[in-house]
N, C-alpha and C positions, 0 to 999 in steps of 0.2 A: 243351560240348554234352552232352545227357543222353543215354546208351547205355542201350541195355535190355541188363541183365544173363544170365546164364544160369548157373543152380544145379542142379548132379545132386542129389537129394536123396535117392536113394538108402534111405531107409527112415530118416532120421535126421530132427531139426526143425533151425530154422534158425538155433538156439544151439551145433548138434554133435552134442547127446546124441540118442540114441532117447529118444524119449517113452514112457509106460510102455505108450501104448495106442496102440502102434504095430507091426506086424508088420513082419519082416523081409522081406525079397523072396527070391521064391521063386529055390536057384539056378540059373543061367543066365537068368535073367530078365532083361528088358531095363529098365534103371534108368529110374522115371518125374525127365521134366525140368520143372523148375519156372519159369517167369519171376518174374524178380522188377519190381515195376513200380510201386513205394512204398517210404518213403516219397518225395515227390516231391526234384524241385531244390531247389525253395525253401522246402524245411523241411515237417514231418509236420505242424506246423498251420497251414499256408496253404490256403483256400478259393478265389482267385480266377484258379489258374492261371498261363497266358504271360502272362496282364495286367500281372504284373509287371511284364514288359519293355518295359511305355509308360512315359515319362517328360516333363517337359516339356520337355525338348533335344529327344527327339525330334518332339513335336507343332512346337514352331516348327520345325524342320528341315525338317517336314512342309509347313506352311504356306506353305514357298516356291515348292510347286508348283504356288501359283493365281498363274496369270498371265493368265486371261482372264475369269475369274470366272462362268464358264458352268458351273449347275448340272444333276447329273442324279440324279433321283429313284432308289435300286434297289431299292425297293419296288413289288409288285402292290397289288393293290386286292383288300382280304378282304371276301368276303359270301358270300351266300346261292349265288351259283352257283362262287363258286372253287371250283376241282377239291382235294381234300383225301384225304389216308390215312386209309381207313376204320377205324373208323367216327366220325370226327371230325365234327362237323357246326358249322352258323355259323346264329341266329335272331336276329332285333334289333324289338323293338317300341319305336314310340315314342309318348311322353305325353305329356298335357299337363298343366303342372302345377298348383300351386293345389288344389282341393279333386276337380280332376278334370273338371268340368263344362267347362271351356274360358271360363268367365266372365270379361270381363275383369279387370283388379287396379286399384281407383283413379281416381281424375280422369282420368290419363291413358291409361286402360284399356290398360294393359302387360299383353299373351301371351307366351308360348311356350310348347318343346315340352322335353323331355327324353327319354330312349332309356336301354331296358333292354336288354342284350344277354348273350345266353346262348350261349358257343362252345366250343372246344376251342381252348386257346391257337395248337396247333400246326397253322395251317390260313395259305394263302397266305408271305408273304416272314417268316421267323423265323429268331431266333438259337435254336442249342441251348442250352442252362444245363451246369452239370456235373453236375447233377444229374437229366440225363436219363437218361444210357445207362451200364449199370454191368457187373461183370466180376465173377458167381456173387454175387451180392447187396452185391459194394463197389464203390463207385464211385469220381471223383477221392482220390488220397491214402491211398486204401487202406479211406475211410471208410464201416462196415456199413451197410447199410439202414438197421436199427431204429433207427441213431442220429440220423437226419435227418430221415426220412421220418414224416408223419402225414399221415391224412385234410383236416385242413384244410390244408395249406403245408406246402412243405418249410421246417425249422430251419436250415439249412445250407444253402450253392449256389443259395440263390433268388437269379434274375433281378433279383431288386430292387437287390441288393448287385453286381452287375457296374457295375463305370467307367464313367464317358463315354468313349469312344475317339475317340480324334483323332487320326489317325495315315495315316501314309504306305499309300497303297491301291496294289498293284500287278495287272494287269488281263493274262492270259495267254490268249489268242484260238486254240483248240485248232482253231478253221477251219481256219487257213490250213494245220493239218498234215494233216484228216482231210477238209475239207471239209464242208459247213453244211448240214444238223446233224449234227454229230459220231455216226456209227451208236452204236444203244446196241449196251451190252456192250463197250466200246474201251474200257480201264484208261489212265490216266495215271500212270506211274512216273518213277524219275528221269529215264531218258533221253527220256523225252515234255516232260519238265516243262523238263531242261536245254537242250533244244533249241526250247521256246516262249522261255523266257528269252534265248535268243540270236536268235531274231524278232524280239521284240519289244525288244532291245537294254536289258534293266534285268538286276537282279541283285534276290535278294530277302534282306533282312537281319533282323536284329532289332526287333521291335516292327512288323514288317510285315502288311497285310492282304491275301489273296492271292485273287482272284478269277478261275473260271477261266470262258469263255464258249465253250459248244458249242452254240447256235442251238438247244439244244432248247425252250426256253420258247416261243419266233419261233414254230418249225414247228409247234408245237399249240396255240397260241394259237384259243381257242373251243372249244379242248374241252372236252368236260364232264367226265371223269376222266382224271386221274393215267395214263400209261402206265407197265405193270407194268417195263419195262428203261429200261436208261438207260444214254449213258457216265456217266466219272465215275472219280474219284480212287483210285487202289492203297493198299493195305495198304503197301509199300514206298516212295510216293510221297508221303503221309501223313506218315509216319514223318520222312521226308527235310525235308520243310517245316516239321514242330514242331524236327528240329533246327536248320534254318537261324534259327530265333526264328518264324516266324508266330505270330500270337496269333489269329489267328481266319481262317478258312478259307471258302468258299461257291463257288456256281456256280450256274446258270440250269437246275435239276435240284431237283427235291423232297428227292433225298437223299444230293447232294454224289456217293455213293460209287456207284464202276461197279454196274452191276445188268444181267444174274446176278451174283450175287459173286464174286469171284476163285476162292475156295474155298464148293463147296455148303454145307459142314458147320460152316464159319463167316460165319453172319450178319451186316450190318454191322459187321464189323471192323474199316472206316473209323474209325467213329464210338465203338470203342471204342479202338484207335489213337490217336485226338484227344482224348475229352472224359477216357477213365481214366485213360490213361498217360502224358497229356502235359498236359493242364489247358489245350486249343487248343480254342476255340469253332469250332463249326460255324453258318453263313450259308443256309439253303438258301432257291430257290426267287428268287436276286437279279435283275432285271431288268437285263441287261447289253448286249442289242443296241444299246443309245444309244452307251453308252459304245466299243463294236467298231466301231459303223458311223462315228465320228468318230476311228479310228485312235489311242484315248489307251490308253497301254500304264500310267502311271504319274499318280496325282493326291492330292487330302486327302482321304483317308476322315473321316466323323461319324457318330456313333450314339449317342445315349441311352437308353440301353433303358428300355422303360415301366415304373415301379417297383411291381408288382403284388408284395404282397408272399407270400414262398416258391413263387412260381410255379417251373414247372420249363423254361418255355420262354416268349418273346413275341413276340408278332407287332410288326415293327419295318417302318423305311422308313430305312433309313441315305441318304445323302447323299454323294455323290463329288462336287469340286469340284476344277476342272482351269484 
């Protein structure tokens, strides 16, 4: 399992030496501490993260958990009125095509329409990319901004190049500990999490997908904006699930991670926990009341994420099948 390290650094670089254009610390000064957090497990040039740890032992492994073959959608429905983080927005016009006039085509006067659509990837049920959320301008792997990033597409970490995933889905129902809808601001850490997993009677391992359900999507369903709090996953609880193997993480929450933050002075450290330090996708925004209100604690997760190329996030509809 991957440990985050810890380096006094003390005024030196990370070869030993002082650097020439480095000052000493002043003395009595208290030595600054560095994490180290690259490069990753799976080597300094891997882009795809825990995806690794899918294989196809584990998809068929997977697959034995459809015994009744009843589907459930954990996608919303993106448009014009989903609630979204500002200032994302969603337009869709649609055309007709041909030369425009809507004449028909031919003998057998063949129409239709076509749709132009103008959004923010990041709006209703989406996976994060690794190349969302980064830690002083590096992101997964330790890799700089400038090297990825352009105006059109990201070169590295786009969505497009994430797997199919087929893999073992595990479904952690935070109700029955806090009751529905889980108050925002309630962190989920190890002992929230080891104690859902012993409700819900699973264990979570490698190549797993972890779903947690706190009734928030239920309880504001129709509203028109995002509420600014939220429960939602700890810094230490994060941390816990990228080393049990999860490869990809979500809940029924815009932003996965408790809100207020654990700590004010750091921001989504969820999400930098998951997508820099551990190469673990983020799921937000999954529709999981179906799956709670039918008591399935375990099923076959599916996703193909839309192959939009160098995108940094997409708007998806995974598939659990139980």
């Amino acid at each position: 399992m991957k440990k985050i390290l810890m380096a006094a650094v003390l005024g030196l670089a990370a070869c030993g030496h002082m650097a020439a254009d480095e000052a000493a610390p002043a003395p009595g000064a208290k030595p600054e501490v560095k994490e180290v957090w690259y490069p990753s497990r799976y080597g300094a040039e891997d882009r795809i993260g825990a995806l690794n740890l899918l294989s196809p032992e584990k998809t068929a492994e997977a697959a034995k958990l459809i015994t009744t073959g009843k589907t459930y959608s954990l996608g919303q429905v993106t448009g014009r009125k989903t609630p979204a983080y500002g200032p994302r927005s969603f337009s869709m016009t649609i055309l007709q095509l041909s030369d425009g006039s809507g004449t028909p085509l031919g003998e057998n006067k063949a129409v239709g329409n076509d749709d132009l659509v103008n959004t923010y990837v990041g709006i209703g049920s989406q996976i994060d990319g690794l190349g969302h959320m980064g830690i002083d301008h590096r992101y997964y792997n330790g890799v700089p901004v400038a090297d990825f990033v352009t105006t059109g597409g990201l070169t590295q970490f786009g969505t497009h190049d994430i797997p199919p995933i087929a893999t073992r889905g595990v479904l952690l129902d935070m109700t029955k500990q806090f009751g529905s809808p889980v108050p925002a601001g309630t962190a989920f850490n190890k002992a929230e999490i080891d104690a859902a997993m012993r409700e819900a009677g699973v264990t979570i391992g490698e190549g797993d997908v972890v779903l947690f359900h706190t009734g928030t999507m239920k309880a504001q369903e129709g509203s028109a904006e995002l509420s600014p709090v939220e429960p939602g996953l700890g810094v230490e609880g994060a941390q816990y699930l990228a080393d049990l193997g999860a490869v990809a993480i979500g809940a029924d929450t815009w932003a996965l991670e408790v809100i207020p933050f654990e700590k004010e002075a750091r921001p989504f450290d969820v999400h930098l926990t998951l997508l820099a330090k551990n190469g673990v996708y983020i799921l937000e925004n999954m529709v999981t009341h179906d799956l709670a209100g039918d008591g399935v604690s375990e099923f076959f997760f599916t996703l193909g994420a839309p192959r939009l190329e160098g995108a940094v996030q997409a708007i998806i509809n995974p598939v659990a099948i139980r």
